[in-house]
C-alpha positions, 0 to 999 in steps of 0.5 A, a space after each residue: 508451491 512457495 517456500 512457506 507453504 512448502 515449509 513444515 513449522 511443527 515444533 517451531 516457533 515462527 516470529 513475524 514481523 506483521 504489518 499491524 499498524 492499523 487506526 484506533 479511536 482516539 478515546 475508546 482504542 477500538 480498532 476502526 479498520 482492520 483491513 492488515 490484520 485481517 490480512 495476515 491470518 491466513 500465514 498466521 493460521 497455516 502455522 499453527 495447523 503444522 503445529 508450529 507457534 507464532 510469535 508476532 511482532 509490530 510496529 504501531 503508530 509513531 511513538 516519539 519518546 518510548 511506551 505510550 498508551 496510545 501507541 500500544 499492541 495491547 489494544 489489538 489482542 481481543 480482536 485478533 483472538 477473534 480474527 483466530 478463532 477465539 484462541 487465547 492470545 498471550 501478550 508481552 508488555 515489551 518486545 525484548 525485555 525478560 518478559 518477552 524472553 519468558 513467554 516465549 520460550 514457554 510458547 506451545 505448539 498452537 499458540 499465538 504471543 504479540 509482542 508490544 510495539 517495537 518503536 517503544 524502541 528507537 532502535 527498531 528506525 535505526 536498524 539496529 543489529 544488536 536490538 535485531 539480535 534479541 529479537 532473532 533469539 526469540 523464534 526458530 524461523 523468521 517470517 516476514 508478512 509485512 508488505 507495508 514496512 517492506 521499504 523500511 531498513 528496520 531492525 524487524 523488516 531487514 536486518 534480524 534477517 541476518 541472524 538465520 539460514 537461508 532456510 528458516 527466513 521466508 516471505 509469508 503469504 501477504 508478502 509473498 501476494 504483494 511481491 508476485 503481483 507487483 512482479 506480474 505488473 511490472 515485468 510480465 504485464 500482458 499488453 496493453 498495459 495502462 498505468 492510473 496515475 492520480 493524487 495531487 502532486 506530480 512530484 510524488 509521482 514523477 519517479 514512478 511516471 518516469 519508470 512506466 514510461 519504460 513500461 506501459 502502453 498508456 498512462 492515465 492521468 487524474 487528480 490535482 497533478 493533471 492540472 500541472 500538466 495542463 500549465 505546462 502546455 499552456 493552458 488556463 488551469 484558474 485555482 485549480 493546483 500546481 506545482 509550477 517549479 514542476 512544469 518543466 518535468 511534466 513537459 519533459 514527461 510528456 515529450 518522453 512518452 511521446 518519443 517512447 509511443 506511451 499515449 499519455 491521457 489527461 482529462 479533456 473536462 473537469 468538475 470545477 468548484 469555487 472553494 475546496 469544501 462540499 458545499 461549493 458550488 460546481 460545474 463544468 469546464 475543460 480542463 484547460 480552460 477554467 476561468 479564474 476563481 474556480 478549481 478543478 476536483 474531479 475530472 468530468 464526463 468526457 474523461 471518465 468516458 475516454 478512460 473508461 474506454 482505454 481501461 476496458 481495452 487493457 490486459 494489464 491495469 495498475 492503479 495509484 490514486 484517486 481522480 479527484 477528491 473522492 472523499 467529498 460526494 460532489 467530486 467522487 464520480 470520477 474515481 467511482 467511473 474509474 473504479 467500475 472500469 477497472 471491475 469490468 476489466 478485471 471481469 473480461 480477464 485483465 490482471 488487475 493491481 490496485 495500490 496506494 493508500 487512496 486507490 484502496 480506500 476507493 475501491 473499499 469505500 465503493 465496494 469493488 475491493 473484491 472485484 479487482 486482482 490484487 488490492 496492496 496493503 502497502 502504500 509507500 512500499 507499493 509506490 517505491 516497488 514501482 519507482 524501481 528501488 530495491 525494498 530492504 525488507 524484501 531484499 533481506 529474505 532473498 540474501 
């Protein structure tokens, strides 16, 4: 059993730290996804049945200047007493003011308080301690369920940690998901372990690269980074994108692997276009030999059967990033081949660990978010989780 679900919250006030920083309509404020809302209710609901009281805190958007409209939690309080079952969730119009102080401390057993968007205060980004402090005074025990802020050394994420015992601090469900699964993949991975690498730029992935290359039997590679690899190496890549200050490090990536025994895979052929827009025009070529004036955005037939092949072999899969520019639907078959292998994988038994903003829209948007292991909530977390560092928020809970 974990240590929440362990813990008995009767007659506590828990204050969570909930990752509600989710996209709103830009006239209306309608919630437009849900997803890390929705994600929390399970740690939420688990309290209030003890008969403990929840007092949730978050951040919402990147306010510059203090309060703005746009930028506020109360936009969130209809839907989430929904997501609760229609419980009637209170709201304090500040995050440490007197009136947060108040509704707080009137708090009965089995009901919910948000409180507004702690970035209305710079000193949540800075990690302040006294602004921690206030915040701590307001709940028995501290919670944290948010994954997505995990890699964030704020006040609500890492420092209010400080302020109780060891026994009133904890992971909520979510975390407790997310750092299970992340441990599972990276240090008790069954073998073969294949890493899906995508996205555009090696170089927002070379720390995590480097880091699996200790780690995976193989690394796949997609998305506009591929082509960086392939210029690297020699090829002809046309339009197509590249960091060439980076070829150096994918030819050194690429020598690592091999002197490790990593097989890395990069795609044999590419749908090219001829201008990045849905109505280019397209066709096929390998991808590394695309002819001038053309790019490529998604990888083609002979990848997606080469690595469909290599993932349905795997017993570990994580993946991070798209294939190609999946939004667009002349170049999402790639991303959709890679989806259902990773589905078919999952099925015939292989733990599977989908993370990053793009890989989870991916698999939300083709309707596999239930056919794989674990889909994170954390992009940056997630990506900084796998590069090796040590996230502040999770190191705060386990001090």
């Amino acid at each position: 059993m974990s240590k929440f679900s362990d813990h008995n919250f009767a007659g506590q006030k828990a204050l969570i730290r909930v990752d509600f920083n989710v996209p709103l309509d830009k006239q209306t404020f309608a919630i437009t996804d849900d997803n890390r809302m929705r994600a929390t209710i399970p740690t939420i609901q688990k309290i209030l049945k003890d008969g403990g009281s929840v007092i949730l805190m978050s951040h919402l958007g990147r306010p510059k200047d203090g309060p703005e409209e746009k930028s506020s939690l109360k936009h969130l309080v209809k839907h989430l007493s929904e997501l609760l079952g229609g419980i009637n969730v209170q709201f304090a119009n500040d995050c440490i003011g007197e009136e947060a102080v108040e509704k707080a401390a009137a708090l009965k057993p089995g009901e919910v308080l948000l409180l507004e968007n702690l970035r209305f205060y710079k000193q949540e980004e800075k990690g302040d301690e006294a602004f921690a402090e206030k915040l701590s005074q307001l709940g028995d025990v501290y919670v944290n369920d948010a994954f997505g802020t995990a890699h964030r050394a704020h006040a609500s994420t890492a420092v209010i940690a400080k302020f109780f015992p060891g026994d009133k601090k904890m992971f909520g469900l979510v975390m407790e998901g997310e750092v299970s699964s992340a441990e599972k993949v990276l240090h008790a991975n069954e073998k073969p372990f294949t890493a899906i690498i995508g996205g555009a730029k090696v170089s927002d992935k070379i720390l995590i690269l480097e880091n699996l290359l200790e780690r995976a039997t193989d690394i796949i590679i997609g998305g506009g980074m591929a082509y960086t690899f392939y210029k690297a190496e020699g090829g002809q890549i046309g339009n197509s994108l590249c960091e060439n200050d980076r070829l150096d490090k994918a030819k050194e990536i690429l020598e690592k692997a091999m002197a490790k025994g990593v097989c890395i895979h990069l795609p044999n052929d590419s749908i090219i276009a001829d201008k990045f827009a849905a109505d280019a025009n397209i066709s096929t070529s390998l991808s590394n030999n695309i002819p001038d004036g053309w790019m490529g955005l998604d990888i083609g037939e002979m990848a997606c059967e080469t690595f469909s092949h290599v993932i349905k072999n795997s017993k570990t899969i994580l993946w991070n990033g798209p294939m190609g520019v999946f939004e667009m639907e002349k170049f999402q078959h790639g991303t959709k081949t890679i989806a259902t292998a990773v589905a078919k994988a999952t099925e015939n038994g292989a733990f599977s660990l989908v993370g990053g903003g793009d890989s989870v829209a991916a698999v939300n948007q083709f309707g596999f978010a239930d056919k794989v292991s674990y889909v994170s909530t954390g992009g940056g977390a997630m990506l900084e989780y796998f590069e090796g560092k040590v996230l502040p928020g999770i190191a705060a809970i386990n001090e």
